[in-house]
N, C-alpha and C positions, 0 to 999 in steps of 0.2 A: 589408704589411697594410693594410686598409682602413681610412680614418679615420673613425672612430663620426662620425655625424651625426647627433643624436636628431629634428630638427626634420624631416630628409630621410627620417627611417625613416617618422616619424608620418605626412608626405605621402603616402607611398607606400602604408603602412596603409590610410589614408581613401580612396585610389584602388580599392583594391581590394575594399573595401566597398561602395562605390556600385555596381562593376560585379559585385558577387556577386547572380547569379539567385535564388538561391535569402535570401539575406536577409530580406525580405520575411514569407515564408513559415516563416522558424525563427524571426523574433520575433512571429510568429503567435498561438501561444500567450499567450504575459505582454500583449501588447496585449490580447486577449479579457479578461484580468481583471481588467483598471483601464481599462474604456473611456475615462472620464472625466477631462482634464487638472486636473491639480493646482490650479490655480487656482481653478476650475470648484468642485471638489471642497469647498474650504476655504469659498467663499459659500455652497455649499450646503449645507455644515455649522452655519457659521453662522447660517444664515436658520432651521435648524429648532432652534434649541438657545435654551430659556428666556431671557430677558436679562440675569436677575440671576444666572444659573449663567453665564454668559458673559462677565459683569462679573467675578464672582469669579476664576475662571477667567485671566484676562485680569491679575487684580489678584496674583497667586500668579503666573504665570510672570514678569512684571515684577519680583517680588520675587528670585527666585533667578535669573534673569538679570543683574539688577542683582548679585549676590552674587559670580555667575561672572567678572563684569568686574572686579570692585575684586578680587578675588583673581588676578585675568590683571595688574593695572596692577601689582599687589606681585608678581609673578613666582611668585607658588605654583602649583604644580603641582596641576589638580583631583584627584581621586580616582575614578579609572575602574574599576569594578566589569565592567563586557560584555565577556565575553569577544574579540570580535571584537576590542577595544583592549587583550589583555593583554604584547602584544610591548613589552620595553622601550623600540623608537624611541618608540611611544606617551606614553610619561612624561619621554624624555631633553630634549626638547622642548614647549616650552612653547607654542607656534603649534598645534601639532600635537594634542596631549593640551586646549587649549581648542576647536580644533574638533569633536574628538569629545566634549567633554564640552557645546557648546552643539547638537551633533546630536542628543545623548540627550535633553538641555532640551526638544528641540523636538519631541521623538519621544515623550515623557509626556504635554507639551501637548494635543498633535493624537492623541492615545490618549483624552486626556481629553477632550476634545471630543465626538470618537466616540460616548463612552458615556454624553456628554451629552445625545445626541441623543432627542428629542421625537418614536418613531417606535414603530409595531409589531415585535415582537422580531423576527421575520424579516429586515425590512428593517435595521432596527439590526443587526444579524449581518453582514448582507451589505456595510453601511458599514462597520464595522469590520474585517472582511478587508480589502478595499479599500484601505480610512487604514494596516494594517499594509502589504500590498506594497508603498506607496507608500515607505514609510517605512525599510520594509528595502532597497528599490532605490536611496536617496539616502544612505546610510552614505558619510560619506568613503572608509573602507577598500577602497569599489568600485571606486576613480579614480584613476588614476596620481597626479595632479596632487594629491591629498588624502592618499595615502598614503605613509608614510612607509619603511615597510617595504618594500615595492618599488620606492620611490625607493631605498634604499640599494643594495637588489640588483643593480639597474641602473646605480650608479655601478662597485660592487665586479666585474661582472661586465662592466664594460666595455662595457654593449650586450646581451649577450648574452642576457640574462632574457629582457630587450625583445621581442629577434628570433625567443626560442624559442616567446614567449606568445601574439605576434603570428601565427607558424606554426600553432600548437596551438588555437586559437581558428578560424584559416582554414578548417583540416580537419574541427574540429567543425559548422562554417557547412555541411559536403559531409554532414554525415551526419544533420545536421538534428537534433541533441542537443549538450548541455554532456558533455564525458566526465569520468565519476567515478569511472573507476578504469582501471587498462594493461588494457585488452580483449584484447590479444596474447597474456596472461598464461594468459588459458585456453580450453578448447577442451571442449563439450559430448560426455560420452563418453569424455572422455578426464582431463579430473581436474576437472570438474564432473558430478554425474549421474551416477555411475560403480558405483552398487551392480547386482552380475548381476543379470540374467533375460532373459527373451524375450518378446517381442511377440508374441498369441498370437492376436491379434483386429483387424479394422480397418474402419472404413467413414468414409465421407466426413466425419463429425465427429472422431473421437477413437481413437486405437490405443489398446489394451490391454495392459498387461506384466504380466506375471506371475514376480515376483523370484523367484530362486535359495534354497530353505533353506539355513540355515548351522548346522542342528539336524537330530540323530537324529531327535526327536518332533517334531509339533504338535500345535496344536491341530485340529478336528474341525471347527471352521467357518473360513471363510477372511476375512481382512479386505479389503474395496471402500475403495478410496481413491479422494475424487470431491476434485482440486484447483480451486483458481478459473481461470477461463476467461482472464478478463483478463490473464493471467501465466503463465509458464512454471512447470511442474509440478516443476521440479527444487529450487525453492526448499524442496521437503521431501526432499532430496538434494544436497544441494551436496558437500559432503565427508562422509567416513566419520564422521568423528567429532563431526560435529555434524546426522549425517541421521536424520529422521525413521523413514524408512523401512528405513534398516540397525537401527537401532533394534528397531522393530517385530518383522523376520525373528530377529533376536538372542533374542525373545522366545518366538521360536515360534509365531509366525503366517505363514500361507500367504497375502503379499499381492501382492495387486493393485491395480493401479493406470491411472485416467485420465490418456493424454497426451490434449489437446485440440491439437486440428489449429491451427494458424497462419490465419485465413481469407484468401482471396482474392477476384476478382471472381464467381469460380466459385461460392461461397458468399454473396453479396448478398442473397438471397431466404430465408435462413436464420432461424427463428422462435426464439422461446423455446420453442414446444411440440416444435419441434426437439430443442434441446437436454437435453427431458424426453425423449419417445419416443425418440429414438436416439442418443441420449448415456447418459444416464443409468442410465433403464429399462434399455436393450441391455445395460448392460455389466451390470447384477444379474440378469439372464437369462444370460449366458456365463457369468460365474462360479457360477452354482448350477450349470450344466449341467459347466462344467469340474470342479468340486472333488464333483459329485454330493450338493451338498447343499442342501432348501429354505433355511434359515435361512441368512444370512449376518452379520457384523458388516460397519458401512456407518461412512464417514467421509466429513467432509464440510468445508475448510478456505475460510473467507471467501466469498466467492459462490458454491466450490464446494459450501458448508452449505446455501446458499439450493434451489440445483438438487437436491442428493439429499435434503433435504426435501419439495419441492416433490413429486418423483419419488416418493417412497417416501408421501405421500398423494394422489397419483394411484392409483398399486396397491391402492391401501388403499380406495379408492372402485370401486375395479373387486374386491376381496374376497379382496386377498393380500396377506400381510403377509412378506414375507423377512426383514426386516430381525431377526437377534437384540439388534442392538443399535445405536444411533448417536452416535455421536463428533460436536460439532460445534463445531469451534474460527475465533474471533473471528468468526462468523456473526451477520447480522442477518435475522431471521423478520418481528419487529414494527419496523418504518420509523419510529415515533414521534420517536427521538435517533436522530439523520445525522451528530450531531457538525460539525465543520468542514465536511464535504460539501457542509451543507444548501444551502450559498450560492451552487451549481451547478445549484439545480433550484428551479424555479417553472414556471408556469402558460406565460412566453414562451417560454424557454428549451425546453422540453420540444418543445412546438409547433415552435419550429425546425427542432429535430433530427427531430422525426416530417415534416416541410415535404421536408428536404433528402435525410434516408437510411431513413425509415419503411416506405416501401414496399420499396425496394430499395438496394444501397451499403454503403459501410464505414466506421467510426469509424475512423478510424489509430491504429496502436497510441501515434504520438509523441505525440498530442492527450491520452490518458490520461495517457502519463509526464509533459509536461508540468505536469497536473491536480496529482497526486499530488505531483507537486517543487514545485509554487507552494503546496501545504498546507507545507511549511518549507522557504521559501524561504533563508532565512539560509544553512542546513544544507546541501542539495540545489541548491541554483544560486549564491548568491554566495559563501559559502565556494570555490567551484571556478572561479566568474572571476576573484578576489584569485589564488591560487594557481597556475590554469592560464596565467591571459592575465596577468594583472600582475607576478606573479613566473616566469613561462615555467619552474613546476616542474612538470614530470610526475606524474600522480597514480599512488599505490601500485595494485598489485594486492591485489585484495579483492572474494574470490565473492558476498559477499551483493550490493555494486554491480555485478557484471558480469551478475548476474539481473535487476536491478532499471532495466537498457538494456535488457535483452531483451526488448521490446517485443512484446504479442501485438494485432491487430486483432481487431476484433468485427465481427459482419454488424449492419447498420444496423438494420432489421425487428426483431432478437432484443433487441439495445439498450433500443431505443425504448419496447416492450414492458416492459421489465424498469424503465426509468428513471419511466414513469406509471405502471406498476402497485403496485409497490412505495415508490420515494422520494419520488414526486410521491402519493400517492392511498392507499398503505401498506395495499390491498387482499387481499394474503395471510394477515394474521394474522384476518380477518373470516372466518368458516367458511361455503362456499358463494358466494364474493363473484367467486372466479376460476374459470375455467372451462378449464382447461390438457389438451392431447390428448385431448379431446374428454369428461373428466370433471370434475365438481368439487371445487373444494381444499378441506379442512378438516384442516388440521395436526392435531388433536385426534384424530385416528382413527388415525394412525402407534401400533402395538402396540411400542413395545420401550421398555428402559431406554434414557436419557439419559446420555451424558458429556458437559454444556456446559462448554468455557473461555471464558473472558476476559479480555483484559491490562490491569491497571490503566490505563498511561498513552496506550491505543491512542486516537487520534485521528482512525481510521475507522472504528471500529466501536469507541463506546464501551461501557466496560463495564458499567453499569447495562441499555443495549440487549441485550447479547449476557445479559444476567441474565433479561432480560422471555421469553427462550425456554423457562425452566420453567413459566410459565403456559400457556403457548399446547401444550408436548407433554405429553398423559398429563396432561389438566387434571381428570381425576376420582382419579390415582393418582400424586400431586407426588413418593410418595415413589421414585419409580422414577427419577426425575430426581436427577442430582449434578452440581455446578454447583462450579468450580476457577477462582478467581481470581490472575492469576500478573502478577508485576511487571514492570516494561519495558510496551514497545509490540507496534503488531501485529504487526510480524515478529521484533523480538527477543523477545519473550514470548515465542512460540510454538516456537522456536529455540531452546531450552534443554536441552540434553543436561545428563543428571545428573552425566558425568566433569567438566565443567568447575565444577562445585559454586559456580556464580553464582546468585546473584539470590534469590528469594523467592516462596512462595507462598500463599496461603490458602484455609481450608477451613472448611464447618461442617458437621456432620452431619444437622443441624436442618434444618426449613422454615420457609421466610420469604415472606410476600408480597410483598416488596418490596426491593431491592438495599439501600436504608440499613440494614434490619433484620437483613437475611443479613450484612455485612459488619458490622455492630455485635454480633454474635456468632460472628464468624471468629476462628479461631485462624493466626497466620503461621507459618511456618516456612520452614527456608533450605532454600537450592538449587532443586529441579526438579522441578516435577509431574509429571514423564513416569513416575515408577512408579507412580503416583496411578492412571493413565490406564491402565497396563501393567497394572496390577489389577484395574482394571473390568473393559479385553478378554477377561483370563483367566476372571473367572467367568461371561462369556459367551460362551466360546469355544466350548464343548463338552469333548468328554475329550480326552485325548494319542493321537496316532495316528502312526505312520509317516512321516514325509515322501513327499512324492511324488516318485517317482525321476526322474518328467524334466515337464515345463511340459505344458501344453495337453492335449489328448486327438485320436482321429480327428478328428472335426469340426473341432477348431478346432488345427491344427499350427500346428508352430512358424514363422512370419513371417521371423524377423530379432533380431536382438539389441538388448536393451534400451542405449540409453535409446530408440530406434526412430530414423526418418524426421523424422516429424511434429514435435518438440519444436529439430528443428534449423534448420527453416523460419524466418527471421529477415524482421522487419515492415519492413525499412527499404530 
């Protein structure tokens, strides 16, 4: 057998790092969001922060610093509340359990600092993101040599951790992501994405499917599922029992569904009016022509709520109204609250990205997942280097993370467009202000009832924003608008099937101007909004009619079998 040499492993580690190509370019990302060296950082916190809030300040961490030493010289053990620390080695030791408790000392301080800061709330925002990544990327828990817990596993396992973690981080280096969950584990089509239908429609932006009944009757108008662009569509299908879309059919709707194409270089020149006119538009022209009906119900999930709004007051400006009704979950219309976002888009930033892929080119899909995993860092990237590269444990299989690697590109042009017109400049909720396929927007002119959700604790589309969507549709008749606030985040909220009987939601029948008001007369109640949702559809489905005995029509036959081509197209 080989004798462990920990000092000859770590050599050989750092050898191999230096000569990985791609390095560089996978710490890419988390560079871009803390330009600024820590030291840098703290003077210039410093230098903007009152002097007598800085004295205080200064005079209060001194204090329970001082507290945490004379408690270390008596050998008490601190009291660690963060989770990150709640592993016994943490407390069994005293070296150990004082340095995470003078990380968090320091990690209050430099919080309070932040929010000491003498600055315009924007900029304050964007320092305190900043002072947080910093702050979650220096946890001892991150560092072999800090951590205690993965010291142990590398005694008990002889190495072994070490050598696995060390592998497992290598491979992640090749794929240019942290992996969070056994990707082997599934296979799109095969037991993710797996509800029937057929693909029934396609062109260069987006196939169409149209699922399978699992009902004698339905309903008379058929339901448009318009997913977000940025992500794979199956995230409202992952499994049976928790998909949107089996759901849906269970109900007795005849749906349809947007897969959006994976983009390539072949797509660089691709617009936002793009993805109105022949995305969106296209596909509530096939489905009225497939199901032979004007009316439709229209759904519209996070940026795909942005587009089939968008889409459905273009028509409305050219003197058609299809829509019977529209669904729009954790969607933002008015750009006002970005929530945690905001601190990705200003005046340079934006400029850059219109500099480098405005005219032509592709955002990488890793560049968003990055984005989105530095919004909870803890969570989504150091939780998985402790575990994958320091304890060399394999991560579970788990469908919501093997969607949430599934990486989609954007065409640069449609981006760019989307990122100043909306979150830079918040240009849509103004009627007449955008001028999209050659008409103008004015949200206000969309004729149909409203389903907005919202998940209380979403941290991309907060839920006060996703509320401000009943002023802007049907602003002369609120009451057409019903507005369902539901617990968890953006994708667990939304992800709540009523068999699993989790979670919480709220309701008011009433109108409110305003989210404080509507939620100061919400009633909760448990479990799942989704028959909430299932009841709106229904009185705006039409009557019960027959199921249709097989997909598509002449014109548009049957393609290929759902989940299609396009959705298995992978960014990396």
């Amino acid at each position: 057998m080989k004798t462990f040499d920990p000092q000859a492993m770590y050599s050989e580690w750092m050898s191999q790092l230096v000569n990985q190509d791609k390095w560089q370019e996978w710490m890419k990302p988390a560079a871009a969001i803390n330009p600024m060296p820590a030291g840098d950082m703290l003077k210039e916190l410093g230098a903007q922060i009152d002097p007598a809030t800085m004295t205080r300040l200064q005079s209060e961490y001194m204090q329970e610093f001082g507290r945490l030493w004379q408690d270390f010289s008596l050998s008490k053990i601190p009291e660690l509340k963060d989770r990150r620390f709640s592993a016994p080695d943490w407390h069994n030791h005293a070296m150990h359990s004082y340095s995470a408790a003078s990380y968090l000392l320091n990690a209050r301080f430099l919080m309070a600092m932040a929010e000491s800061v003498q600055a315009p709330a924007k900029t304050k925002q964007k320092i305190g993101f900043a002072v947080q990544q910093m702050i979650d990327a220096m946890s001892p828990a991150n560092f072999l040599v800090t951590n205690p817990e993965a010291q142990s596993k590398l005694i008990e396992s002889k190495g072994e951790s070490l050598a696995k973690g060390i592998t497992q981080m290598l491979a992640d280096m090749q794929k240019g992501r942290i992996s969070q969950t056994d990707e082997s584990a599934f296979e799109v089509g095969k037991n993710v994405a797996t509800s029937a239908g057929m693909v029934v429609f396609e062109n260069h932006l987006f196939q169409l499917i149209q699922y399978t009944p699992t009902t004698k009757t339905v309903h008379q108008r058929p339901l448009l599922m318009v997913p977000p662009c940025i992500n794979k569509f199956y995230i409202l299908d992952l499994q049976p029992e928790n998909s949107v879309v089996h759901y849906a059919v269970e109900q007795g709707h005849t749906v349809f569904l947007v897969s959006w194409a994976n983009p390539d270089e072949s797509m660089a020149e691709i617009s936002w009016d793009n993805y109105i006119e022949d995305g969106a538009i296209r596909a509530i022209k096939v489905v009225q022509k497939i199901s032979k009906q004007e009316k439709i119900n229209t759904f519209g999930f996070c940026v795909g709520g942005t587009i089939i709004s968008t889409a459905l007051a273009v028509l409305a400006a050219r003197g058609e109204h299809p829509a019977s009704s529209l669904t729009l979950l954790t969607t933002l219309l008015d750009f006002s609250q970005t929530g945690v976002l905001d601190v990705f888009v200003d005046e340079m930033q934006v400029k850059m990205r219109e500099q480098t892929i405005g005219r032509r080119g592709l955002l990488p899909g890793r560049d968003l997942a990055s984005t989105f995993s530095s919004l909870r860092a803890n969570d989504l990237v150091w939780n998985y280097v402790q575990s994958n590269y320091l304890k060399g444990e394999a991560p579970p299989p788990f469908d919501l993370l093997y969607w949430n690697a599934d990486s989609t590109n954007l065409p640069g042009p449609m981006f760019c467009w989307y990122l100043r017109n909306t979150y830079l400049e918040n240009k849509l909720k103004e009627p007449g202000s955008l001028t999209v396929a050659g008409s103008k927007v004015d949200l206000g002119k969309i004729d149909a009832p409203c389903f907005i959700y919202g998940s209380r604790e979403d941290h991309i589309v907060p839920w006060p924003a996703a509320f401000a969507s009943t002023t802007l549709l049907n602003p002369r008749h609120k009451g057409r608008n019903r507005f369902v606030l539901g617990a968890s985040g953006h994708i667990a909220g939304v992800v709540n099937p009523p068999a699993k009987k989790k979670r919480s939601f709220w309701i008011n029948d009433g109108t409110a101007a305003d989210s404080d008001s509507w939620f100061a007369g919400a009633t909760e109640h448990p479990g799942s909004w989704w028959p909430e949702w299932s009841a709106f559809l229904s009185e705006h489905g039409g009557k019960m009619v027959k199921a249709p005995a097989k997909p598509g029509n002449t014109e548009f036959p049957e393609i290929e079998a759902a989940p299609g081509r396009y959705v298995k197209v992978r960014a990396d």
